[in-house]
Each structure stands twice: as C-alpha cells, then as structure tokens.
N, C-alpha and C positions, 0 to 999 in steps of 0.2 A: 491662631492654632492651625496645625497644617495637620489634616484628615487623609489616612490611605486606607484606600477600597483593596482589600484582597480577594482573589475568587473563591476562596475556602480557608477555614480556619487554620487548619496545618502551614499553610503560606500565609499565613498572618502573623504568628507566633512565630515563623522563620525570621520575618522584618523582624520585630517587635525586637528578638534577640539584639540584633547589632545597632540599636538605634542609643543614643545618649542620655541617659537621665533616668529619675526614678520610675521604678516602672509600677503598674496599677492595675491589676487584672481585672476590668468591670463585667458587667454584664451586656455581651455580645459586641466588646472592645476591649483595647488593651490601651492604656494610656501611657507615653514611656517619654518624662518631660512634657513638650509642648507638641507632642505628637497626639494621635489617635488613631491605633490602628485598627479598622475593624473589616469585616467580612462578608462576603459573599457566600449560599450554598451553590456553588454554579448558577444557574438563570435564576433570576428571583423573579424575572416576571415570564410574561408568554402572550402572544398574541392573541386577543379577542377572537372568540367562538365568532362563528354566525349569526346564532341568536341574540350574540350584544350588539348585532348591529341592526337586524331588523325581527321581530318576535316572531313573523311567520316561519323565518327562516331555523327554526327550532325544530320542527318535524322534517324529516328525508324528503323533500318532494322533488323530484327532478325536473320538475315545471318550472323549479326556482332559478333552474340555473341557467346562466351565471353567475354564482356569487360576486360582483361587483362590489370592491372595495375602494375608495377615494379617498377618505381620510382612514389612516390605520390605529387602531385603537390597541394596547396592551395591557394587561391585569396581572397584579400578581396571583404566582403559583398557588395551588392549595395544599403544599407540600406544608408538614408540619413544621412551624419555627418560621418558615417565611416573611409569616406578618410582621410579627415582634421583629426580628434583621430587620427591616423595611422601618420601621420606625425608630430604629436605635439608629440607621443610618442619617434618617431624616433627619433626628435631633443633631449630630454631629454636623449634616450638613447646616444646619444654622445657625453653629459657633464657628463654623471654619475659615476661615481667611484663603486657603488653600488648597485643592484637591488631588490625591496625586492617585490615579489608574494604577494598579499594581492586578489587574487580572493577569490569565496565561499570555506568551506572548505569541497569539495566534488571532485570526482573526474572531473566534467567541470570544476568547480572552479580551479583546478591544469590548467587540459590542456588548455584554454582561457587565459589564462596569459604567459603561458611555448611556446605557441605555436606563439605569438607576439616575443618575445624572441628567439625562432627559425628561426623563420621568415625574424628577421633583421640580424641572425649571430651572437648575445648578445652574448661575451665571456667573461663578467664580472662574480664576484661572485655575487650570489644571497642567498637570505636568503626570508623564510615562514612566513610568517605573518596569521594569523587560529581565524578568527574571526567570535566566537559563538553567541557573540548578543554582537548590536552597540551603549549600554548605553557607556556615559563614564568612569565608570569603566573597561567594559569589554575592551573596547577598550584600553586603557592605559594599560592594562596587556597584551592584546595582542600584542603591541607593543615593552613593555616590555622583551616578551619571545620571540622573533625570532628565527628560528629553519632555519639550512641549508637546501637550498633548494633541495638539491641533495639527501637528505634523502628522497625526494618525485618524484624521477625521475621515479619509476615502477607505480606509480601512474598515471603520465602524458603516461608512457606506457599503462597502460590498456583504458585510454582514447582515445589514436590515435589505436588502435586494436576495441573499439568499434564503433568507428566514420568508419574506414575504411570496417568494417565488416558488418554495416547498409547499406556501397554505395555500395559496392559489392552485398549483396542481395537484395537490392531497385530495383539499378539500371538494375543491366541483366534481374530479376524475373518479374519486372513491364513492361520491354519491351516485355519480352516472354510472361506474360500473355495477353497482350493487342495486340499483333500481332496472335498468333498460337489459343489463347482458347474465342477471346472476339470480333473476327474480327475488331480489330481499336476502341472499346468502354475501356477507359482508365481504366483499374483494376491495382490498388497500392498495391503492397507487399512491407511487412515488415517484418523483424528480429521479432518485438515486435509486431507491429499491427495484423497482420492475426492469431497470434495463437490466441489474446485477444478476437478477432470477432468472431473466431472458438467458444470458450467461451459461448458466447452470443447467436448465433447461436442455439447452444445446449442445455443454460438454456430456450429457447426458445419452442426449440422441445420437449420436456422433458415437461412442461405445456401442450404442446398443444394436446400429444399423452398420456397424462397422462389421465388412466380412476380411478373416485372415486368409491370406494370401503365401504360401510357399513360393521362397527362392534359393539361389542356390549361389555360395560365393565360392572361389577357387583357391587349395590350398597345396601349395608345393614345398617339396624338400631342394636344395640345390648345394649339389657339393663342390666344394674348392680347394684349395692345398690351405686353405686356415682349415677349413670345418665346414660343417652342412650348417645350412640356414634356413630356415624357415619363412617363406614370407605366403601372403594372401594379399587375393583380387578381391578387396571390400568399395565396387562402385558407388556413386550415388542411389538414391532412391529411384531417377529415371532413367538409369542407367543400367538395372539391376536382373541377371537373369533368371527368366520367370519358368526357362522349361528344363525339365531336370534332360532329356535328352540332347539337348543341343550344349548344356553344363556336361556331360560327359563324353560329345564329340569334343570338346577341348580341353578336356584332360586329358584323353587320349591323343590327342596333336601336338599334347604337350612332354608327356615322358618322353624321354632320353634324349629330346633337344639341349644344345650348349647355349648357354647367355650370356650377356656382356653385362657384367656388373654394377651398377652407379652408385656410387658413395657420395656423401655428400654428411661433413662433421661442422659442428657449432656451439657456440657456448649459446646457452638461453637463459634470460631472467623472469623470473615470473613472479610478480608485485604479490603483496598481501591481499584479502581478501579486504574492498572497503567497511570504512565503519558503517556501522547502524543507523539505518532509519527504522522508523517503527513498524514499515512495512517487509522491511528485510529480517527484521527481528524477529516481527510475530512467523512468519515461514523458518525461520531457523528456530525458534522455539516450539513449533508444532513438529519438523521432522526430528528435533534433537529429544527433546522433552514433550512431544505427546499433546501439546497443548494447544485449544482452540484459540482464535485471534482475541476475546474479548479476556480471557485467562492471562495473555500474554500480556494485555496492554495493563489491565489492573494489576498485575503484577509489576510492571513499569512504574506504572506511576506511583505504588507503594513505596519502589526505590528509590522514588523523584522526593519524594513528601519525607523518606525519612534519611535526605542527605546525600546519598551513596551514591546518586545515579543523576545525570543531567533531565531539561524535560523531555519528556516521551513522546511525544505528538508532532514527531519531526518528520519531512521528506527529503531533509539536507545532509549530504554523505561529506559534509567538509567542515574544519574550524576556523575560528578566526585567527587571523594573522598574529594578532597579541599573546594569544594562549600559547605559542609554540615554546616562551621559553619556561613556561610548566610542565613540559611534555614528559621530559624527564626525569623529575620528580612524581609526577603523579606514576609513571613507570614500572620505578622501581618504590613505591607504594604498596602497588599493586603485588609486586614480586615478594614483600615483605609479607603480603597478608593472610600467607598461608596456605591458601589453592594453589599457589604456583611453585612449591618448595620444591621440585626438580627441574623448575626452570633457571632458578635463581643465577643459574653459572652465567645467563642471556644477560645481566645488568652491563658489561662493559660494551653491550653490541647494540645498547639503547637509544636512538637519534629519530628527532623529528625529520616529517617528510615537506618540505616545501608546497607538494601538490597537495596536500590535505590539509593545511592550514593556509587559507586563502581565502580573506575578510568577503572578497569582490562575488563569491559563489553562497553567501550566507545573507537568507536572508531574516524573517523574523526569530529564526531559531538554528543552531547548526546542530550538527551530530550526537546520537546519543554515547555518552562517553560515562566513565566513572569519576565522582568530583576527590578532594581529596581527603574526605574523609574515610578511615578503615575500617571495615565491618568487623564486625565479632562474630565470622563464622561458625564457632559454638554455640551459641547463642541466635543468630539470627536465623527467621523460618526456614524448612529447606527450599520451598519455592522460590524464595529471596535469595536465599543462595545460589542455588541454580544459577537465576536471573544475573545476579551481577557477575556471576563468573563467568556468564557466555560474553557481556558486555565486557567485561577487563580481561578477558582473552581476544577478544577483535583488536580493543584498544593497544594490549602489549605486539599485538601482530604489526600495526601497522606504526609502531616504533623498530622495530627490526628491518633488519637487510631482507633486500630479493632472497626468493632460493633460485642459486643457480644449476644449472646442469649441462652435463656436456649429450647433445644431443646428436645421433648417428641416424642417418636414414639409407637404408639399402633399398636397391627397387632396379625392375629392367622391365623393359615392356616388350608385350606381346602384340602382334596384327593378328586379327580372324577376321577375314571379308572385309577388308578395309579399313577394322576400326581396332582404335589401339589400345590394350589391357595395359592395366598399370599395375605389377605388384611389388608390394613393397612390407619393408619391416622398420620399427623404428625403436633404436636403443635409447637408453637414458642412463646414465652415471653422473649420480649426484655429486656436487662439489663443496656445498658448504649446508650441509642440508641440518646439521646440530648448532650451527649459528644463524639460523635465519630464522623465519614466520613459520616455518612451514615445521619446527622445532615444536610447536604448540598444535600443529595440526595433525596431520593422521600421516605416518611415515609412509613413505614411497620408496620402494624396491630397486637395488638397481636392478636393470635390465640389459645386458653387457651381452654384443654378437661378434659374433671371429672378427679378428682382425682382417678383415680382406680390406684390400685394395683397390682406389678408384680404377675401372677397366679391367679389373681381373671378371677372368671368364670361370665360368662351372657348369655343370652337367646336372639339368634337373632329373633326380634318381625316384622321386613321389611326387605323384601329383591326386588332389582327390578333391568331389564335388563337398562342400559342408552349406550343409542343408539351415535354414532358417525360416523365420516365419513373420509377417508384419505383425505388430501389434495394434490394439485403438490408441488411443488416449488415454491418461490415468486418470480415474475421477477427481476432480477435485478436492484438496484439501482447503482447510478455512485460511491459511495462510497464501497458495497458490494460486486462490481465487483474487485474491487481494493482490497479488503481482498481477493477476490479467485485468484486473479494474484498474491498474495505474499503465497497461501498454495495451490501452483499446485500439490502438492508430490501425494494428493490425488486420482490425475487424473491421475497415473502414474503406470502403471501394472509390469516395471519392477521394483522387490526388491532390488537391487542396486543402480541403479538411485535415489528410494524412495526414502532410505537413504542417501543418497547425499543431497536431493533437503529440507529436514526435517531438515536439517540448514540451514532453513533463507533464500534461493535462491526462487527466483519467477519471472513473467514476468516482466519485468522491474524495475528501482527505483523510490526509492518515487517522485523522480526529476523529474521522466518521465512520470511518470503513466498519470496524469490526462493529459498533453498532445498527448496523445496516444487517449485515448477515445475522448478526440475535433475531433481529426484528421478522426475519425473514424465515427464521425457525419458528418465534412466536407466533408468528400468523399460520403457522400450518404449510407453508409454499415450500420450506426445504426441510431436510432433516439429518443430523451427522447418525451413522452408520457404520461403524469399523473406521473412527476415525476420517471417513470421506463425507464429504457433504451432497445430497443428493438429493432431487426434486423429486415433490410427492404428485400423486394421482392431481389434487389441485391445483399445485403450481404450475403444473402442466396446462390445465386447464384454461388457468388465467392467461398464458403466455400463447395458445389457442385463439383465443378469440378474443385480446387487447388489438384495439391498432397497434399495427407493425412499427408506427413512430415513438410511441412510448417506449421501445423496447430497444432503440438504439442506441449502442453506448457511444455511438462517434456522436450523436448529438449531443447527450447530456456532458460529457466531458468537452463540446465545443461551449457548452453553458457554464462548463467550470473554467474554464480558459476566459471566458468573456467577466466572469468574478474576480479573475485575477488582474485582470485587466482593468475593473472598478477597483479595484482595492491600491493600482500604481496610480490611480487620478487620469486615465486615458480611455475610459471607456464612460460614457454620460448613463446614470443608474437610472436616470427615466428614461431615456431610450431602452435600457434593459428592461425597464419592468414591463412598457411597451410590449415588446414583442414577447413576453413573456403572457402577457393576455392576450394577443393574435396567437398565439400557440396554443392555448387553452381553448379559444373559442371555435378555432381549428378543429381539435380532439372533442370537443363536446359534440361537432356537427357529425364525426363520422361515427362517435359512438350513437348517436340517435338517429345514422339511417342503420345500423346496425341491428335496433330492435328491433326484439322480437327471429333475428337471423342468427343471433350465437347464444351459447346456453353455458354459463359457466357451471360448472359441477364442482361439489364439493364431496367425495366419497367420504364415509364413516373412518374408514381408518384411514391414520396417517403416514402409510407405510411407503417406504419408495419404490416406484414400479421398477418390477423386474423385467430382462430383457424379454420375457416370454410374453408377458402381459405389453409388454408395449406391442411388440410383432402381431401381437394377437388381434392387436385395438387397431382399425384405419384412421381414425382419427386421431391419435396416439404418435401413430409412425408417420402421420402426414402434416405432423406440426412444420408451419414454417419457420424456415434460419431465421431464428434471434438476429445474427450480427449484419445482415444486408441491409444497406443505405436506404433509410424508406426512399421515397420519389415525393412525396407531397409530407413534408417539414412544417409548411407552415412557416411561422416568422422567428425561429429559433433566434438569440439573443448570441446570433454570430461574431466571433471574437475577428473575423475580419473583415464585417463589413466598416466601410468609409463614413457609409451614415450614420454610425454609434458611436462615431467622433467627437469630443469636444470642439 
C-alpha cells in the first residue's frame, strides 16, 4: 500500500481526485485503490518547551540561561484534531509499503511531513511528490513524476536548523529581555522579527527628523521656426539649487540668449512588467486593492487550494521551460473568462517569452500564474476575483509584445561659472501601444514636440525659477516593508556581506514575511494606521535598548543565505547550529552587562508616536540607526565563511 502525506486536507483531496481506483472517504484519509491518501494541519508537531527538558526551567529565571539544548525533542501540537491525524497517520504508516511526501514544495513543506516520519521511526522508502498548483493536470503530473525523497534530505536539514535556531534565539533572548532590560514587561525577540521592527522604527525616525528643504529648478520657453518648446533644468539631488537668488541670477543670464539645439530620436521597447512573486503581489495588492500582506497571501492561497491560481509562497519571477507550450492556451483562457472582454481583440498577439520560461532560474517553486482552470466570476468571492484578475492580468502581460515608442529628446546646455546646465525635454509617441502589455495597463499619452531640427538654433523668450521642496520618506506600507526585507544589502556598510546579500537573501521568506509583520502588530511594537504601518511608543522602546546586533538585517539575511546554503548540501548544519549558540551566548553576555542600564517601557496606549512626541522625547529622537553593521556579531552562521564547509 502506498501512503501520501499531504500538508492539508484541501491538497489531499486534490491528489485523491486524479489517482485510479475506487475511492473511499475514511476518517482522516481517503483511500482510492491501493492508495492512502491522508493529511497534515500544517505542523502537527513543535518543538519541546523548556520545561520538557529540565522542570526548573518552567519558571522565567534568567539564571537559567542558557537554555542549552543537545538532543532536541518535539511534541505534538495542542491544536484541536492534531492527535487523532497523528494516529490515523500512524496506523497508515504500519500498513504501508511506501511513503510518498506530498507537503508544499518549500522548505516547511519538506520538514512538516519528513518530521511526522521521523517522528514515528518511518523506515520505509519514500518518494517527493512537488505540487505547483492543484488543477487536475498539474496534479496528475505531479503524481506522475515522483522524485526520491532522499534527494530532499538537506532540505528537511535546513529546515530543522531554522526551526531550532528561531527557539534558541526566541527563547533565551526573550527571557533575558523581559527579566534584565524590561523588569517582567514581556519583550519578544526574534531571528526575523526585531531586525524587521528595527526597520520600521527607523523608517520612522527618518520622517520624523526629516527637515524639508526648498529648491529651485529652471524652466524656459525657446522658440524656433517649428514652434516654442519648453524644456527644464531637473539636476540630481547634489546637484540641485538650493538658493532662490543665485536660481534667478540665471534666469536672468538666461533670457534672450540663442541656443543650439540637440535632437536626438529612437524607437524604445519597454518589456512587461514580471510575473508575480508573492512578495510582488502582496505590494501590488496593498497599492491596488487596500490590502495588508497577511490578506493578500490568504487570499493567494484560497486561489491556490481552489484550482485557479498556482502556489503562493513563491520568490521565483520565471517558469519552467516545459510549461511554455501552454502559454497560449492558458492565454487566451484567461481572455475568455470574462474580466478581460475588451481585451479580447490582444488573442492573435499572444506568444510566450523565451526569458520567462527558463527551467534553469526555477527552483522548488516558480511563478505565481493562473492554472487552467476558469473561474466563475459570478459566482466567486469578490476578494477572489480581485485576486486572480490581478494575477491573469500580469500573466496575459507577459504573453504580449513590448510597448514600443518613438522616443525624442531635446536638450542644450548651459555654462554658469564653469559648470554645465543640462536642459532638456523628452517626447514620446506611441507605436503599437493597443497591441502590446501596456494595452492592459494604464494608457500613456502621447507627448509630441515641434518638429525641430538636430542643430537648429532658437531664442530663449521665458525663462523662470520653479520652486520645489524635498520630501522624507513615505511610511511604510505592509507590502513596502516586505520589498525592503527582501533588498536589505542596501542597509549594509560592509562590502562583502553586500555582495553576499545582493543574491536574493533578505529577512525572511515569502512564507514568512507577512507573518512576521501580524506578529509584530500582536505584540503591541507596530500598528497600521491610514493604511501605513508605524511603530508604537514600545516598539520604540525595545529597538532603544536591544543590542544593536539583534537588529541587523545584513546579519539575519546573512543567516538566511547560510539556510540556503544548508538546504543545496554546501553549508554543514552543525557548523550552523554552532555558531548559531556562539551568537546567542554573545547576546546573552551584553544583555547582562546591560542590567539594570536600559529600561524597556511599555506605555498604556498603543498609539504611534507622533512627530511632536517624538521631538519632544531625547531619548525618542536619539534612538540609534537600526540598519549600521554592529562591530561585535559574534559568530553569525556566515554564508562565506570556508569553515562552514563540507
């Protein structure tokens, strides 16, 4: 009998559908021939408290620590239904012959199933079952293609090194904060959460310490035997002038001067916008549709679980090389299904792109895309619809042509005191703009300037100062934040690391992210606001008086890179876990010279400081940068040291 583990019943009953033979709906399986297909709720089990490993370690004492773990122990959940799964599995596991992993294909996905299986001593073979989206095609192919499971064992390794490396710093950091820096007021550290807060904290500070500034850019008329033109002096930012008097000494230098022209025409193409990952999505679902990152994802995976939509939990913007010659049926599907009934005339102009179906850029999971099942927009929720119509509008985008245009740039330059003003204007006249992507997106105007002449001269007849002003930063949205947790490099002053982290490593994964920021609301540290997310009086507080190393995101995403690295079989998991308690014992030593010297506060209400209130507080406006490189790290579980080598 050959047994498959699914992570959740909705993907069980997806197998279950395409598999051969009678089928048998038991109680907490599905029997279908000499199959058994049964299920997971997500994690059934969870790693051992404290106190299941020693009793004293039951009461908070900070004496205790460090929690020193050597053998790791896991229990199941006290989620209701847990146990009974847990035993329905068992029994199955002791008729089986065969086990076949059918979690998500991510790395939970691996460990939640591997770790059932560990669990009970499963010493059967097993085989991989990798299920991208739960149409019954995909499904039937995925069943089709079973892959051993043993080729995913570094995988289930990088999983039990992230799971144990979370309870390790949770656990000791969260007791030591809340005993030595917070007098018994419960402050939560994280691997992932506090550097994120740090984040937040700082886009924060940054608005509130942000003073604007008046500049002044130059704006002239110039006439020729086509026509007057209008162009402008828009420098860079250090380039930009900052006094209005010396801005109208050169506007006055500049009327009634003659110029020499420079044209300069082009055709330009300009590609679709890529497909979705789920961190591209939840930001386009928060600016388009309103919605917070944890809305956006369970929204996603509604669509995932009921057919319509591929899985959700992707950071891959490419598909596989096989899939391309569906492209164009799932296409015009999509054109069929009703949202797109003024697009429909776009089906002769439908062709896959070579650059986005690419096996070699895909790895446990690629793009979110629409599968080929047709929703019943009547019928299906409107959140649901929303949702797949943002995704089957990306997807029909990136089966269309460039938009092209024909691109004109006017410009002549100016000297004042040696340095040379560049002003210019830039036309645009579209060329195929009702056959291309850009046919689905938001129309662009053309923009059509005289016909003049490369080297034609004109007579500037207006010249005037136009006043502007800097702005801060925009607070974060919960989608925004999530793009600057996946491009931390930025925040990262050393040149090594940069380059490390400039592949692709950021604070957490897509998996994780938007539970990260809930968590980060639950605990009282941030709070949405008009839509923006913004740190409260405590979050402040903690991000105040944590070491400065907990709070950096070039380290924790150097820890997510060194995961990735366990999970190709090139990074050794004891060497990670290693330095993973040199880190810890690190952070423990500076939070206990710490006491008694920081005082974490916890204010009654949970409102986010206002600019006045912060101004007002020294301690408030003299929080330090979240994003600077600590100096003393510790032994972070560096993705390039030599010595974490096999």
């Amino acid at each position: 009998m050959r047994v498959i583990i699914a992570e959740k019943p909705s993907l069980a009953r997806a197998i279950a559908a395409v598999l051969s033979g009678a089928r048998d709906d038991r109680q907490g399986y599905i029997q279908v021939g000499n199959d058994c297909v049964t299920w997971c709720y997500g994690h059934l089990l969870e790693l051992a408290e404290p106190k299941d490993y020693n009793p004293a370690w039951a009461r908070w004492n900070a004496e205790h620590l460090p929690y020193r773990v050597n053998e790791w122990q896991v229990k199941p959940k006290t989620s209701d239904g847990v146990s009974a799964q847990l035993k329905v599995i068992r029994k199955l596991l002791d008729q089986a012959d065969v086990v076949v992993n059918a979690g998500d294909p991510d790395r939970e996905g691996q460990m939640l199933v591997d770790e059932v299986l560990e669990h009970f001593g499963c010493r059967l073979p097993v085989k991989r079952l990798l299920l991208n989206a739960t149409d019954p095609a995909s499904a039937r192919k995925a069943v089709a293609g079973l892959r051993d499971n043993t080729a995913f064992s570094n995988l289930f390794a990088s999983a039990k090194c992230r799971s144990r490396a979370d309870w390790l710093v949770g656990m000791n950091l969260t007791v030591a904060a809340t005993k030595w820096l917070a007098n018994d007021t419960l402050v939560s550290v994280g691997r992932v959460q506090t550097p994120t807060l740090a984040l937040v904290v700082r886009r924060d500070l940054e608005i509130e310490g942000f003073q604007s500034r008046k500049f002044w850019d130059i704006e002239v008329e110039v006439e020729t035997s086509a026509g007057v033109v209008v162009l402008r002096h828009t420098p860079r930012e250090d380039a930009r002038i900052w006094d209005k008097t010396r801005a109208q000494s050169i506007v006055a230098g500049l009327l009634g001067r003659e110029v020499e022209l420079s044209v300069e025409s082009k055709d330009v193409s300009e590609r679709p916008p890529k497909l979705f990952t789920l961190p591209s999505f939840q930001k386009d679902a928060g600016r388009l549709l309103k919605w917070g990152a944890k809305k956006a994802l369970d929204v996603l995976q509604s669509l995932y679980e009921k057919q319509l939509t591929t899985y959700p939990r992707t950071e891959c913007e490419y598909l596989p090389t096989e899939q391309k010659g569906d492209a164009v049926r799932l296409g015009e599907m999509v054109l069929g299904s009703g949202a797109f009934d003024s697009a429909k005339a776009l089906a002769p102009h439908l062709a896959p792109r070579d650059a986005i179906y690419d096996s070699s850029k895909v790895a446990e999971h690629h793009a979110v895309i629409v599968t080929g099942k047709r929703p019943n927009l009547n019928v299906v929720e409107k959140d649901l619809a929303e949702a797949w119509a943002l995704v089957a509008r990306r997807f029909l985008m990136s089966l269309l042509p460039d938009y092209r245009y024909r691109e004109t740039r006017v410009s002549f330059s100016y000297v004042v005191l040696g340095s040379s003003m560049l002003f210019g204007i830039k036309g645009e006249i579209p060329l195929n703009q009702d056959k291309s992507w850009l046919a689905l997106g938001t129309a662009r105007q053309a923009k059509v300037l005289p016909p003049i002449k490369p080297g034609e001269r004109g007579q500037i007849i207006q010249a005037r100062p136009i006043e502007g002003k800097t702005t801060p930063p925009e607070p974060y949205t919960e989608g925004t934040l999530i793009e600057d947790m996946n491009s931390v490099a930025k925040y990262v002053s050393d040149p090594k690391l940069k380059q490390i982290l400039k592949e692709n490593s950021g604070i957490g994964t897509a998996a994780t992210q938007a539970g990260i920021i809930e968590t980060l609301k639950k605990r009282g540290f941030c709070m949405t606001a008009k839509g923006k997310l913004r740190s409260t009086p405590f979050g402040r507080s903690v991000v105040e008086h944590l070491p400065l190393s907990l709070m950096d995101p070039g380290l924790t995403a150097a820890w997510e890179k060194a995961l990735k690295q366990v999970a190709e079989g090139i990074y050794d998991p004891v060497e990670f876990m290693r330095r993973v308690r040199v880190f810890v014992d690190k952070r423990l030593e500076e939070m206990r010279v710490m006491k008694g010297k920081a005082k974490i506060t916890k204010p009654a209400s949970p409102s986010p400081v206002s600019p006045s209130e912060s101004s007002s507080n020294p301690a408030r406006s003299s929080l330090r940068p979240a994003h600077k490189a600590c100096k003393s790290t510790g032994e972070p579980p560096a993705a390039s040291s030599p010595t974490a080598r096999r």
